[in-house]
N, C-alpha and C positions, 0 to 999 in steps of 0.2 A: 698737871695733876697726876701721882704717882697712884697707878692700880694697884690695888691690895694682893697682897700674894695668893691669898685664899681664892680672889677673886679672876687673878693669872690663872689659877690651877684651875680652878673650874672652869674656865674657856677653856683650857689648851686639854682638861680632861675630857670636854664636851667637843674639839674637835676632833683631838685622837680616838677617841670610842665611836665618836658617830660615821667620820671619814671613811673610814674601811666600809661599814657596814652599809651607805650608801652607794660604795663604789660598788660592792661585791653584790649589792643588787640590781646596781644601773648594768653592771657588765652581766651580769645571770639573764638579767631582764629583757637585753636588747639578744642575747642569745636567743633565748626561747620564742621573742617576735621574731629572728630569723627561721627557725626553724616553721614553727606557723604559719609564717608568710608564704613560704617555699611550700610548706605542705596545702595552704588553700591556692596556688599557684596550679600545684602540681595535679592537685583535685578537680579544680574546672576545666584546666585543659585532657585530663584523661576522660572527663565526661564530657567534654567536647565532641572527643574521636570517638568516644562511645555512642553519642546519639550520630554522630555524625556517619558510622560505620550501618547501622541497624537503621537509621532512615533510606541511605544507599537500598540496604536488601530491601526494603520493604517498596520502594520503586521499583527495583531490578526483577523481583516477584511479582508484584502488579504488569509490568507491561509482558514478562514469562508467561503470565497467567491468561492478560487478552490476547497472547498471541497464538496461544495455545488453542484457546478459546473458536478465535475467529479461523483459525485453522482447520478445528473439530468437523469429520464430513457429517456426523447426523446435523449437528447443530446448522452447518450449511444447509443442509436439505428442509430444516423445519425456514429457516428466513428464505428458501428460494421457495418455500410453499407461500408464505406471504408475498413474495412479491408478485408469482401467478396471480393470487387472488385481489390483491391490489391493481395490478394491470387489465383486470377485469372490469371489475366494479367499482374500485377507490376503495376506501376506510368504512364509507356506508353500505358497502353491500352486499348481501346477505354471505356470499363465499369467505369476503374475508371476517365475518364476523362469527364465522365458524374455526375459522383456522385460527384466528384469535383467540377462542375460546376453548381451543384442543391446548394451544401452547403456551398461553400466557403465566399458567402457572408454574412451568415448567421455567420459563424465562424468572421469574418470582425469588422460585430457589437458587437459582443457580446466582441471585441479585444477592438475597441473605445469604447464603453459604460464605459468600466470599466479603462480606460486609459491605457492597459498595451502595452509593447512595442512590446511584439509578443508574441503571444500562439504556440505553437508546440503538438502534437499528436506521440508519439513513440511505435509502438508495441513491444509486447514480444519478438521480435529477434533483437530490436535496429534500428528497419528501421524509420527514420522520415517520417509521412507518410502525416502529416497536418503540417503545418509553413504559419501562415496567412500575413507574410511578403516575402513566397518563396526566401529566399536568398539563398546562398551556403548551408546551413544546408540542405535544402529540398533533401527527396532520399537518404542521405548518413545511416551508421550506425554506432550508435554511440559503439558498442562493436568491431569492426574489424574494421572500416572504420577511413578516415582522420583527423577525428574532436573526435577519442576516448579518446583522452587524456587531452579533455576540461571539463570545470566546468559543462558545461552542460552534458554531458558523467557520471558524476560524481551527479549529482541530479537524472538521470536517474535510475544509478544502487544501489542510496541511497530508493530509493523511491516505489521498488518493492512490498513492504508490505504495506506500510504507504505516509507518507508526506515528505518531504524533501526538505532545504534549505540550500540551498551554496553562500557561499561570491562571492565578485565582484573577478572577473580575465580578463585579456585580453583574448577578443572574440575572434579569425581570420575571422568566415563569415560577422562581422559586423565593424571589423576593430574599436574595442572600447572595455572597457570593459561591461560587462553584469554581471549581477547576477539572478539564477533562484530558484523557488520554485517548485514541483512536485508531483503529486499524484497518487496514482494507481486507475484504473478505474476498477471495479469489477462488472460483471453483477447479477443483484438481479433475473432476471429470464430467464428462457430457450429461448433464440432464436435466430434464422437463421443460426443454428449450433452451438450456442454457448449454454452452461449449466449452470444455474444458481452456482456462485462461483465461475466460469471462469475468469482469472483476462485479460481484453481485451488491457494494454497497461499500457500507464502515460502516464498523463495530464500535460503539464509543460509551466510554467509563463515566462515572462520573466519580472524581476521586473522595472515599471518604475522608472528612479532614477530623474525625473523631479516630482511624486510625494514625493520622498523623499525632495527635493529641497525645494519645494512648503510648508513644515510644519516646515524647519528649518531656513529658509532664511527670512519668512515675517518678516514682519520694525515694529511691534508692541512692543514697550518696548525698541529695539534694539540701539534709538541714530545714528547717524551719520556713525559710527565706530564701531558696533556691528555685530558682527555675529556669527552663530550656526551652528553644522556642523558635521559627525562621522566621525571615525577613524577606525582600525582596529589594533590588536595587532605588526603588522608590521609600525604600526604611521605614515602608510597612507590612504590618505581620504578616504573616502567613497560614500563622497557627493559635491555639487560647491562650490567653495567661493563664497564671493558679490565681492573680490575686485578682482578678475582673472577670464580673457575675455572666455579664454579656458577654458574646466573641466579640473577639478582637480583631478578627481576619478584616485585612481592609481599610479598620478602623481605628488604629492605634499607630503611634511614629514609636520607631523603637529608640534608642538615645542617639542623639545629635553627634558627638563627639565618635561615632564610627563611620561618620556617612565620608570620610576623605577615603580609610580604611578599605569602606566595601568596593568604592570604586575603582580603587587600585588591584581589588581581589588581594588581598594581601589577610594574613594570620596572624592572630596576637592576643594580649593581653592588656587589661587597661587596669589600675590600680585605682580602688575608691574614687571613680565617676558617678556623679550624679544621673540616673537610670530614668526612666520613663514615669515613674512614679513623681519624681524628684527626691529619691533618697539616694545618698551615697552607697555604692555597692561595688564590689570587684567584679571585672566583666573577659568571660574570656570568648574569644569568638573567632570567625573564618568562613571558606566559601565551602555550602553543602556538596558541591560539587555533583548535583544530581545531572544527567544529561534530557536536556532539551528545557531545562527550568535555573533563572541566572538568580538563585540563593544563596544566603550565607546562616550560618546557625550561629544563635547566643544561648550560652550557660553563663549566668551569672548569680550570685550571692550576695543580700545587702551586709556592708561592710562590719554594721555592728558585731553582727554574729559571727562572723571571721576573729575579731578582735577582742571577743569576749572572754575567751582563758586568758589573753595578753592582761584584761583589766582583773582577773582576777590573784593572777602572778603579781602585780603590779600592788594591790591591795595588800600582799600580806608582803609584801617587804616595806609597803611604807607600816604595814602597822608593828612587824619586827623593830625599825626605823625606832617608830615612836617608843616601842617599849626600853631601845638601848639608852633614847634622851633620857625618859622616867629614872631608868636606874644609875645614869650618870648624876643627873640633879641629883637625885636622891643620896647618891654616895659621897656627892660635895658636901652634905651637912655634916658627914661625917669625918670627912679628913680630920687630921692632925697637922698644925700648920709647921711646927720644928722638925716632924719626921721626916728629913729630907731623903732619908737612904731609902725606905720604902717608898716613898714618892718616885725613885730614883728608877729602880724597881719595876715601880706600876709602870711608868710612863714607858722604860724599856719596852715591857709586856706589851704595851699596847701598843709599839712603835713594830713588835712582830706581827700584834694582829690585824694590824694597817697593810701589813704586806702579804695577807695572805695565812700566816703562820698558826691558826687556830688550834693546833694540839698544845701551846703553853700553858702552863700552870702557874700561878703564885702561890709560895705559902702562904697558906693562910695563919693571919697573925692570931692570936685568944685575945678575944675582948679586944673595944676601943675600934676608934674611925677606921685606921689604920685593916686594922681586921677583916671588916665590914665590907673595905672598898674592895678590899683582895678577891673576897667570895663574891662578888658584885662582878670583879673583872673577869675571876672565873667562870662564873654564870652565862656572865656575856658570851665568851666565847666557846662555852659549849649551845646558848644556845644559838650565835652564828653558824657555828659546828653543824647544828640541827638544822640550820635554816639552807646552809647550803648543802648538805645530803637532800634535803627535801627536795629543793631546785633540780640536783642532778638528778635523784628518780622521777622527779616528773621530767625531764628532758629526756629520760630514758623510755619514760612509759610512753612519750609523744615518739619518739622514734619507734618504736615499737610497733605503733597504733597504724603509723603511716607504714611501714613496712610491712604488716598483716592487712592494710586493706590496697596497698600495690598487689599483695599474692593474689589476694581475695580479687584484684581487676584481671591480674593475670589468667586466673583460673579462667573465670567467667568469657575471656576474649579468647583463652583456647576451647572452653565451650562451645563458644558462638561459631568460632572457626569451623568445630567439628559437625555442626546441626549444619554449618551452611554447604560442607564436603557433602553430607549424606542428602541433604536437599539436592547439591546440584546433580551427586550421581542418579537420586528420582527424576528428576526432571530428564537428567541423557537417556534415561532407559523408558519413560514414558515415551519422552517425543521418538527415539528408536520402535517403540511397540507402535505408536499410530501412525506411524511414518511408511509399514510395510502391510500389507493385506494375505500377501503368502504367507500359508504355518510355519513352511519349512525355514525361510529366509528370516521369516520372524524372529523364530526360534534362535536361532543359527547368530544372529546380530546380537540379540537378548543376553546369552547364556555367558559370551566373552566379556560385558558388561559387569553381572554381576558378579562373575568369578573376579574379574580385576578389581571391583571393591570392597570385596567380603575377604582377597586375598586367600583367595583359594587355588590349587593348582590342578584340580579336576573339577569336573562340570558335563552332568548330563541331565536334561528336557527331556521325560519321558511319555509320549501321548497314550492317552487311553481309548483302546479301537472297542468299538461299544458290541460289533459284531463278533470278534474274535474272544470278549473280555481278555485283552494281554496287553501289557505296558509295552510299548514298542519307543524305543530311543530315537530321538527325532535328531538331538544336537545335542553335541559333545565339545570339552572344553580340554584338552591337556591329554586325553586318551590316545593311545596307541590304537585302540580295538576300531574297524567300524562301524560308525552308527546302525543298526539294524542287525547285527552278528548274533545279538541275545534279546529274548525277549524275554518277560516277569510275567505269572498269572497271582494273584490275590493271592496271599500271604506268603507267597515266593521272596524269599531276599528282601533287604532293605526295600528298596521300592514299593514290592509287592505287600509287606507287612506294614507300609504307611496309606498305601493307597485303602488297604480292610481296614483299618482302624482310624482313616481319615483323620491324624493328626500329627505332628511333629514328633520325628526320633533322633534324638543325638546321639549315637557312639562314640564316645571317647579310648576307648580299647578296639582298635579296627583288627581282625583277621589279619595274618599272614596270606591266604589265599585271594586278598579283597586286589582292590585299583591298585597299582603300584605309580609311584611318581618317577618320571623318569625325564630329566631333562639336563641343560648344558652344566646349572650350576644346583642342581637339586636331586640325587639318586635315593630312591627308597619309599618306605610306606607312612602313607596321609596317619596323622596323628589324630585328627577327629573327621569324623562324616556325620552329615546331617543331610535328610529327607525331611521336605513338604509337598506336602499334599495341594494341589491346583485346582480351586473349585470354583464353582461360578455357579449361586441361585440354588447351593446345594448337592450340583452335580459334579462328578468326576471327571476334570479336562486333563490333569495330566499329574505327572509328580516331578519334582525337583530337587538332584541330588549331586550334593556339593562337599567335596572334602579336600582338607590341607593340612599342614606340618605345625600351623598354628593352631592355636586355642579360639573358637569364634565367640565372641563378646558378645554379651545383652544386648550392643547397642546392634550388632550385624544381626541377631535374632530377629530383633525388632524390623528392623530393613526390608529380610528376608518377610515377615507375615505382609510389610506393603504389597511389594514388588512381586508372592503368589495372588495376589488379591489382583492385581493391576495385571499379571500373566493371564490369571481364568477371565480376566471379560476382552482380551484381546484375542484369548484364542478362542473363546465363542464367537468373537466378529467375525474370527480369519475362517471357522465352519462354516456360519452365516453366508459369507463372503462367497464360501468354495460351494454351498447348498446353492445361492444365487447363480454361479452362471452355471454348474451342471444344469440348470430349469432352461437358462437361457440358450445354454446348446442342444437342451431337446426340444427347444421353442425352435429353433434354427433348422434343426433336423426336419419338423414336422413340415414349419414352413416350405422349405425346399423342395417337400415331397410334395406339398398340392400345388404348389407351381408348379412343378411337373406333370402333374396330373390335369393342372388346367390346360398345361400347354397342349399336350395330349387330344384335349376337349377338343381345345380348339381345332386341330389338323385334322380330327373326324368330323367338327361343323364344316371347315371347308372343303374335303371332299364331298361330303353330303350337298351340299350350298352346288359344286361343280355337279354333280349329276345331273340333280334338280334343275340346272341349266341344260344340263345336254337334252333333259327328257323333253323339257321346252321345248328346246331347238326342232326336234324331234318330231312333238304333236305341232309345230306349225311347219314343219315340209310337209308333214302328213294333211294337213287342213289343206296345203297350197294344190295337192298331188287330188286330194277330193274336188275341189274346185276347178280342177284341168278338167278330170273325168266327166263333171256335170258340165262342165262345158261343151265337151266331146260327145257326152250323152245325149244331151240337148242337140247338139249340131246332126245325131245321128238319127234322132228321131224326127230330126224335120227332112233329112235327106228321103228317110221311110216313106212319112207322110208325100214325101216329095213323086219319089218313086209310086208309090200305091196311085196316089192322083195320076200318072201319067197312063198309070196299067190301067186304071177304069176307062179310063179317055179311050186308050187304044181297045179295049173290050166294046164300047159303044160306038167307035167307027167301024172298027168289024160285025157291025151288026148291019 
């Protein structure tokens, strides 16, 4: 059976008109799913390394922080007061229930300050002797006692030498899981019975896991249906969901299809797997690579929402699609069936616009099918025309999007870079300030610190002598002059006009006569100088003045108000420190001196003691020398008697 020609043209006009415009959207279509794909590809793995970077710091800060911590000598000296009073009494009695009660709040803050969920204090025998939440742990011990066979039992006896950190496990005294960090507290010098190298205990964290929550959970970049989260090689969490009310820590298997993955330690991406929920989702993931805990991090996105521009691209070319059908039917009714030239014509036209060719035109015929189809075909391919500019701007604006939010990670990860630079030079210049007790050396350590991160090429520590009132230069950075050569009275010079009016002065126009810079590959004068003031509790410790060739930024400003803050309470210590043993060596002095004077005592008790024997000796030769005499005496008064009787006798014979 022979097809009607009307009924040829209208196939072959319904597959040349609709052919191209399906192609031109299948090929737009599967474009713009690359692009998309690539761009949620390139999105979960950069907030991968982005949580993965900022969980890093935030361990690397936690164990900086207890080491710092248990390092601290006052804070030493408040736990080696407990342990006296413990070694006294125990937990019940009355000493330590004093000292308990002097410091526990002080331990409290120092718990909040830092978010953590509980600090504990264990001595050398295992006894919990500090827990700033007092639960079930408090008093127990953790080598023989009820709770030995917990993580924390187990950070304890990791941590005798060094640091130590242990995975999350179920707690009992807090009916949850916990995970802790710990450190050995070591005394750096002699006292209250303890000898310096005496190890007095572990220090031990309990890690907040609402800070962990807090750097993988935020909504930035995340989407609707995003979320970040660890794991642990058992392919249970370690941290919340967003979409579950309860924690999850512990109590949740993360997706099946990474458990070959984590084992291997291996990094990647999984394309629309079914996730933990049971929803399809793109998943990207890897090992957190934190030290002394075997994690891996997941950022993943459910799939719809990846795919949901793709279905709305999708949507408007099938309905472009439909409208070219509508106007091909509809132009069928109007053909002319003998007008074969313009047929001839059309079919050309569309045989260009099948390839691609949308700026052709037909004339348009007046009046009649012929006419009708023309402006229909034109139509068509303007609005093909239309549809593929549309395509390409949004393939544009998608490039665009992804290109402004790479800058926008860029920025942010040289931000982070930069907080994590000026953290770490805090940290080198803290632990440098409590690391030394002499002013001078303090100083002296200090001032090369901050000149090399403020990028400065002069640097002078000026102490304030309370007796003299004059700024006297302690420690010098880049100076030719000696320290001590010049001193400043109150409103004398830079210095002296920061130290009267206790507050910050930037020069930017420095004197001819000022610091000169003089070095191998720098000749000439500092282009800004800046003074602070060194205060501590209100009082004047010293001033701080720092100039270079550069320009110093907000951000070294800012630095700088830490780093006087953290100079005035180190060098009130290092006064402290120098007031302590001046006392101690007129304790020494004094002592010495009634030693000496007892010694003294004593060499006049024992010549006195030797007399006192001689006079002895003395009154008994004497006694002995009386007792001859009355012997003698006696012998002579009988010889008298003797004699007298013999003279009567002879008187009465001569009679």
């Amino acid at each position: 059976m022979k097809m009607r020609f009307r009924t040829k043209l209208a196939i072959a006009f319904l597959i040349v008109g609709l052919l191209p415009v399906l192609l031109l959207g299948y090929l737009n279509y599967r474009h713009a799913y690359n692009i998309l794909n690539k761009q949620a590809i390139d999105q979960l793995l950069s907030l991968r390394n982005d949580r993965k970077v900022q969980l890093q710091d935030f361990f690397k800060h936690l164990r900086l922080n207890l080491e710092m911590l248990g390092d601290h000598r006052l804070f030493k000296d408040v736990l080696t007061d407990y342990l006296v009073a413990y070694n006294k009494g125990g937990i019940a009695g009355e000493e330590f229930k004093s000292i308990d009660k002097k410091h526990h709040k002080r331990c409290v803050e120092i718990c909040e300050k830092y978010g953590y969920e509980d600090m504990l204090f264990v001595d050398n025998e295992g006894d919990v002797l500090i827990t700033v939440k007092k639960g079930k742990d408090w008093g127990t011990n953790l080598i023989n006692g009820i709770y030995s066979d917990t993580n924390l039992a187990e950070c304890f006896k990791n941590a005798k030498s060094g640091t130590s950190l242990v995975d999350f496990k179920e707690y009992p005294p807090s009916g949850r899981p916990a995970a802790f960090i710990g450190t050995a507290m070591i005394r750096r010098e002699a006292r209250k019975g303890f000898e310096a190298g005496d190890r007095l205990g572990v220090l031990i964290i309990r890690i907040p896991v609402n800070q962990i929550n807090a750097i993988l959970l935020r909504d930035e970049w995340l989407g609707k249906t995003g979320e970040a989260y660890v794991a642990g090689k058992d392919m249970l969490m370690r941290s919340d969901s967003n979409f579950l009310k309860e924690s999850a820590v512990l109590k949740v298997k993360t997706e099946a299809v990474l458990a070959g993955e984590v084992i291997e330690g291996r990094a990647g991406y999984k394309d629309k797997q079914t996730d933990y929920r049971g929803i399809p989702a793109a998943i990207a993931y890897g090992p957190a690579e934190i030290k002394g805990l075997d994690w891996f991090i997941v950022v993943k996105k459910d799939f719809n929402e990846i795919i949901k521009p793709m279905k709305t691209l999708r949507n408007q070319n099938l309905t472009v699609g439909l409208l070219v059908v509508v106007a091909v039917l509809m132009s069928n009714f109007l053909l002319v069936t003998g007008l074969r030239r313009p047929i001839r014509r059309i079919k050309d036209a569309a045989d260009k616009i099948s390839t691609g060719d949308l700026d052709i035109r037909l004339l348009e015929y007046p009046g009649g099918e012929i006419g009708e189809l023309s402006k229909s075909i034109n139509k068509m391919a303007q609005n093909l025309m239309k549809s593929r500019e549309k395509i390409e701007d949004y393939s544009r604006s998608l490039e665009n999007k992804v290109k402004l939010r790479t800058e926008a990670l860029m920025k942010k990860n040289q931000a982070l870079e930069q907080s994590n630079n000026t953290q770490r030079a805090h940290s080198e210049i803290v632990m440098t300030l409590n690391s030394e007790l002499e002013i001078e050396p303090l100083l002296i350590n200090a001032i090369g610190k901050i000149a090399s991160h403020t990028d400065s090429q002069l640097g002078v520590i000026y102490l304030y002598e309370e007796e003299t009132k004059d700024l006297r230069p302690v420690s010098a950075y880049g100076i030719d002059k000696e320290p001590g050569e010049y001193t400043f009275k109150f409103g004398h010079g830079l210095p002296g006009q920061t130290a009267l009016e206790r507050k910050m002065i930037l020069v930017t126009d420095v004197p001819e006569n000022y610091f000169r810079i003089s070095s191998g590959s720098i000749e000439g004068l500092p282009k800004n100088v800046v003074c602070m003031p060194i205060v501590f509790q209100n009082q004047l410790m010293g001033i701080l003045e720092l100039a270079s060739i550069h320009d110093y930024s907000s951000r070294d400003l800012k630095f700088l108000n830490v780093v006087v803050s953290q100079l005035g309470i180190s060098i009130n210590n290092s006064l402290i420190y120098l007031r302590i043993q001046e006392i101690a060596d007129e304790l020494k002095d004094k002592n010495d001196l009634l030693t000496a004077q007892s010694e003294e005592l004593q060499t006049q008790n024992e010549e006195l003691q030797s007399q006192s024997e001689e006079l002895q000796a003395q009154s008994q030769e004497l006694q002995s020398q009386n007792e001859e005499l009355k012997t003698q005496s006696e012998e002579l008064t009988a010889q008298k008697n003797e004699i007298e009787e013999q003279s009567q006798r002879v008187k009465e014979a001569s009679r």
